[in-house]
N, C-alpha and C positions, 0 to 999 in steps of 0.2 A: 609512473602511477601516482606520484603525490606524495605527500605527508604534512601532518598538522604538528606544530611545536604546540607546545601548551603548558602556562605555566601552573603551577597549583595555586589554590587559592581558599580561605576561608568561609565566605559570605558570595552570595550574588545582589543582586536588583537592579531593578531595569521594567523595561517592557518589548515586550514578542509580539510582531503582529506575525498572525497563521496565513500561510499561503494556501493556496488550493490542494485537495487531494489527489494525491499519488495515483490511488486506487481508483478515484470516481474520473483522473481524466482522462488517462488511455483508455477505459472501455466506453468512455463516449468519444475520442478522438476515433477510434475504430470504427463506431457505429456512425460514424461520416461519409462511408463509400454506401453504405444502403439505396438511399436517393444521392445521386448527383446534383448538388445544388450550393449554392453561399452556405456558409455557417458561420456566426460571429459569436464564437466564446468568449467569454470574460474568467477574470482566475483561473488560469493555469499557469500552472508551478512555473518556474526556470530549470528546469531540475534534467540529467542526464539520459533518464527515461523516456520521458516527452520530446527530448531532440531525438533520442532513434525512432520515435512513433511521426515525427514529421519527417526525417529522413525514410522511413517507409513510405508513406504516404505519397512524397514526390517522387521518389522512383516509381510508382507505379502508375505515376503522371496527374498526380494531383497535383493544384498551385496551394501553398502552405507559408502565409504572410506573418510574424509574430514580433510584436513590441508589447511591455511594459502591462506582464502578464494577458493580453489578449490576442486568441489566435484568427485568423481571416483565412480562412479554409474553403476552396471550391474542388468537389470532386466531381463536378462535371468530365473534366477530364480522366478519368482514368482509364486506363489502354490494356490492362492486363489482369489475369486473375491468378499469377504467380506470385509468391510474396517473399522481397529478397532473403535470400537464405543466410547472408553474411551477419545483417541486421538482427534478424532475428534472432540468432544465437546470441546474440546480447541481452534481449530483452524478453523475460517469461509474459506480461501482459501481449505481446505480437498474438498467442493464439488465440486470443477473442477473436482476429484478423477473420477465422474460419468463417463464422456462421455469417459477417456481415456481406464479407467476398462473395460466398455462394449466394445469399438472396440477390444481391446487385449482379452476380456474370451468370451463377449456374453452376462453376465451377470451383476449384482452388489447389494450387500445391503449397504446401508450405513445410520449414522443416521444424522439427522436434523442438521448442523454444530455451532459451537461454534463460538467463536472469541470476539471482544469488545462488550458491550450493547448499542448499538447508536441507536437505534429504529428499525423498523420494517423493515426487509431486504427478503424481501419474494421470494421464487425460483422459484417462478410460470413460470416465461418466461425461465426460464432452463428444466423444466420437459415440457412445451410443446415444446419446439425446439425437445428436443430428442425423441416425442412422434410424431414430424411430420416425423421423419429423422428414424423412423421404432421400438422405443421401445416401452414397456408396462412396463407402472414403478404403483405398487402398493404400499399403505401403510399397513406395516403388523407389531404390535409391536412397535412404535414409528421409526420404520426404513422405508425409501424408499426400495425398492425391484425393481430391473428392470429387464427385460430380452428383449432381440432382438427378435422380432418376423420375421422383411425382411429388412435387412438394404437397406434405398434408400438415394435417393438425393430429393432435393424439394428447393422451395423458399420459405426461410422464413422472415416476418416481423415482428419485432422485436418494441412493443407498446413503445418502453423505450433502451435506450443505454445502456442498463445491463455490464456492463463488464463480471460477472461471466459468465451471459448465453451466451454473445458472446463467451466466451472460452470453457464452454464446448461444444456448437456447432459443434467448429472449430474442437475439439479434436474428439470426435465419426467422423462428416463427414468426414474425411480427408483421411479414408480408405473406406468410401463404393463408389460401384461405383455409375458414372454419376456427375451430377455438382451440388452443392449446393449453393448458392447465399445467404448471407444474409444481406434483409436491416436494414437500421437506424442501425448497431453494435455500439457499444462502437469504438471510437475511439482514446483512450490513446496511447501513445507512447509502454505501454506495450503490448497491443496488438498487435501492430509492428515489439516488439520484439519476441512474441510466433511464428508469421507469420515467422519470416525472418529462427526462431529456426527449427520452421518446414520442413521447405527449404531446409535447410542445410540437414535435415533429408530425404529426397529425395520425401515429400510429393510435394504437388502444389496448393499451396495459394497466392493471392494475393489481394488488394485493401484492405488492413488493412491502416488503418488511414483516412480513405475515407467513404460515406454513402454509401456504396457496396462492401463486401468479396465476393471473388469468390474463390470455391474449388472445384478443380477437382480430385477423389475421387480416389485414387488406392490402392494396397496390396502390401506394400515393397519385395520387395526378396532379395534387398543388404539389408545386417547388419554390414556392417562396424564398428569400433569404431568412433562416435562423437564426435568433439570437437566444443565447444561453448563458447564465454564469452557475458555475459548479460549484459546491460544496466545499468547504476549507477542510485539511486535514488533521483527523483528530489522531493520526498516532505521532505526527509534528508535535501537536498540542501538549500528548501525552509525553512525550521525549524529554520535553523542557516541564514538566513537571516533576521528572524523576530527577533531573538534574535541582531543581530547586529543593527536593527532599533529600537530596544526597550533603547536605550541607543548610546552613543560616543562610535566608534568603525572605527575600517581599519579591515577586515577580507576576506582572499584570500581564495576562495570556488574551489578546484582542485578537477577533473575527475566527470566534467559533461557537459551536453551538456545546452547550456544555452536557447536552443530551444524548450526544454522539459517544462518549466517553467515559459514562458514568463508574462503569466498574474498573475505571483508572482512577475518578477522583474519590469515590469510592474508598479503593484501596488505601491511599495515601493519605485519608483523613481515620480512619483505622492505625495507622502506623502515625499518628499524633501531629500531623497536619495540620495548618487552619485552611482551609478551603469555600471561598466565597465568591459568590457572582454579582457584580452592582454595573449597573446598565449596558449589560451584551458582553462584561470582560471578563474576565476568573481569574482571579488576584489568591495566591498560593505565599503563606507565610508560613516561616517555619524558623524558631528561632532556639534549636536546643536536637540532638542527634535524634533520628528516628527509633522509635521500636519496631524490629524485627515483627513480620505478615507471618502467621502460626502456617500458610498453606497458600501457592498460590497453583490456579490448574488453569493451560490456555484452555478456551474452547469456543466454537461458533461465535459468531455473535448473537445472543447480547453477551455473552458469556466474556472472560478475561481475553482479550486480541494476543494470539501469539507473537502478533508484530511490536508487542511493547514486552517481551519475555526476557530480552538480554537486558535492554534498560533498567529495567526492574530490578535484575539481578547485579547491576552496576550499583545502582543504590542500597540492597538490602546488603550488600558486601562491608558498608557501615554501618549498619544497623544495630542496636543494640540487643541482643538475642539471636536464634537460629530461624532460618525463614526453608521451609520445605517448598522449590519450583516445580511443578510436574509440566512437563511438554507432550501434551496430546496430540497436536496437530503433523509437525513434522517429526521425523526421524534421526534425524542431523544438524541440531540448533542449538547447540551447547559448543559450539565452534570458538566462540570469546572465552568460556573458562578458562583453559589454558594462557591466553594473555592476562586475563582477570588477577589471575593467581600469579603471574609475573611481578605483579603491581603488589603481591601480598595479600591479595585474596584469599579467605579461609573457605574455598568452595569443594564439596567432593561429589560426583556423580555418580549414579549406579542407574545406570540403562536413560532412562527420559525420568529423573530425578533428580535436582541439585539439593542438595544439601548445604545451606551459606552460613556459617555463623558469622557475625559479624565482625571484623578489627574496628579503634577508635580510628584509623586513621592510613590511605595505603601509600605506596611508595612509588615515585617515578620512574617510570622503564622507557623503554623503545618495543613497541608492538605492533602485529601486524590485524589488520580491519582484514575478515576472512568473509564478510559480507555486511550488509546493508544498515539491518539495525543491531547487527554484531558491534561494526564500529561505532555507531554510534555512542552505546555502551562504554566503551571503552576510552569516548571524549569525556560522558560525564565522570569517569574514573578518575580521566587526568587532571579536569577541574578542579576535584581536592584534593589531588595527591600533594605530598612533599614534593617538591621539585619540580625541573623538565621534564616533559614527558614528551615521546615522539611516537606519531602513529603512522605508520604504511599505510599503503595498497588503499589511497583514501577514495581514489575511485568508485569505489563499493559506497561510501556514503554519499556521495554525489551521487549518486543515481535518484537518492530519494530527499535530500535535506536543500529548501530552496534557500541562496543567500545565507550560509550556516555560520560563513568567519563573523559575517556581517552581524547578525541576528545573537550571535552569542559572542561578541563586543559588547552592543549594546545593553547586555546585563552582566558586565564586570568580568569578561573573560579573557582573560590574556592568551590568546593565538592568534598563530600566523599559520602560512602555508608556505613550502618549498619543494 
């Protein structure tokens, strides 16, 4: 499984350039089986996710080409509407797979999906969207099983701002015909980005980012070769911000949109930040300990990203003052305390609450990465601890961090990997 040595250390600076998102590129590498045709993305990650979503992709008989972040994708070929089950249990982004499968075959079996353990993530609002918009999905052998019965349009409301089920929505409606509406979506940036991906693809979507998608349903007949470049990832962005507030740092954050983010820089200029933008970069100085955030609560977007909740809490661990975390999203995300508090963490939880008073300074351990941006958490920890620090199970951050030894070298960080 890995592990990161890491030395502790006072200061950073440097500069980060952001790779692609996590989030905006599997659900448009998925939404590549719809039409059979060329696709030539630009930025995408290197990252562990993305290789099981190309290792999907070719087992079901796509050709899947990738150097130096660009992928060369033809799913003309594809031979099957089964979607490997091994894979899949690796990877939680695989069930977008559903809605794009069905438009392109009719059908789909796929299994239950994988990905980090962060509590109960349930597809309920994904199997009824696709059950209003004309499929018939059973469970038969721990796998979903779906098949079309009359592809329509409909409006759907949506209990909750699912991301996932907003995307596969998007992906089955965007060929049947007549108009599909969906309220309250997920309104992430990346959902903006599959909308705009789409577009380009000659479908017609619009009010992404907005409490109203509107899709007007047709059957391509150009298949031209696509070209696309995705979205850089602002909770990459946001990682190595937390890390530069965890400690004395100047660190210039290049290719991202600083819009994406706001209520991460936001935050950190609140807890006594300098936070600035000068031509397309975000330059984060910080040259004297944090004050401790009076409250933070994930929720939707625009709202705080739960996928920056552990880092946060990596940082506010030295903070000067108590910082109250609330975790709305998941049920099972507090998975790092316990390493946290290894390190000397003053953290105490009651139910989806952290309570962090801050220490001046934590101490070096041996910990285990219990998921994604758990460990990640846990690198900024060891960057100022006292000492060597060793981190497990680092797997879990490879799934999402591209070029990370690399990337956090180049702003003062002493690790390696074994």
């Amino acid at each position: 499984m890995g592990s990161f040595i890491i030395e502790g250390r006072n200061s950073l600076e440097g500069i980060v350039n952001i790779g692609g998102s996590k989030n905006a590129a599997l659900p448009i590498l998925a939404s590549t089986v719809i039409v059979g045709r060329e696709y030539i993305l630009e930025n995408i990650p290197e990252i562990e996710d993305v290789k099981d979503m190309f290792e999907i992709l070719t087992t079901m008989g796509c050709s899947v080409q990738y150097e130096n972040g660009i992928a060369l994708i033809d799913t003309r070929g594809l031979n099957t509407h089964i979607v490997p089950e091994k894979i899949v249990r690796k990877i939680r982004s695989s069930i977008i797979l559903m809605g794009a499968v069905l438009q392109r075959t009719g059908r789909v079996e796929v299994a239950y999906p994988g990905g980090c353990e962060i509590g109960l993530r349930p597809i309920d609002l994904h199997l009824k969207g696709l059950k209003k918009l004309g499929v018939e999905i059973n469970e038969k052998n721990g796998l979903l099983v779906g098949k079309v019965k009359e592809a329509v349009s409909c409006e759907i409301h949506l209990d909750y701002p699912s991301v996932g089920a907003t995307e596969n929505i998007m992906l089955f409606a965007v060929g049947n015909p007549g108009r599909t509406i969906i309220y309250n979506p997920a309104r992430e940036p990346e959902i903006v980005d599959l909308q705009n991906f789409l577009n380009v693809c000659g479908f017609s979507v619009s009010g992404a980012g907005t409490g109203v998608i509107i899709i007007e349903g047709k059957k391509l007949e150009e298949k031209d070769t696509v070209e696309y470049k995705i979205i850089s990832d602002r909770i990459e962005a946001g990682t190595y911000l937390s890390a530069a507030a965890s400690m004395k740092s100047k660190i210039y954050i290049k290719n991202i949109e600083k819009s994406h983010f706001k209520s991460i820089t936001s935050l950190y200029e609140d807890a006594g930040c300098e936070i600035r933008e000068t031509h397309g970069t975000i330059v984060i100085s910080n040259d004297r300990r944090i004050k401790a955030v009076e409250k933070v609560t994930t929720q939707p977007y625009p709202g705080f990203p739960t996928d920056m909740q552990a880092q946060v809490m990596a940082s506010m661990a030295v903070a000067d003052g108590i910082s109250i975390i609330e975790e709305t999203v998941f049920d099972s995300r507090f998975k790092h305390v316990p390493e946290l508090q290894k390190m000397g963490a003053n953290i105490t939880t009651i139910g989806r609450v952290a309570v962090v008073e801050g220490v001046e300074k934590l101490s070096s351990a041996e910990v285990e990465a219990k998921d994604l941006r758990g460990g990640a958490a846990l690198v900024i920890a060891a960057m100022g601890a006292d000492g060597i620090s060793k981190i497990n199970n680092i797997h879990h951050i490879k799934r999402g961090y591209e070029k990370f030894i690399y990337k956090l070298q180049n702003i003062g960080v002493i690790i390696t990997e074994t």
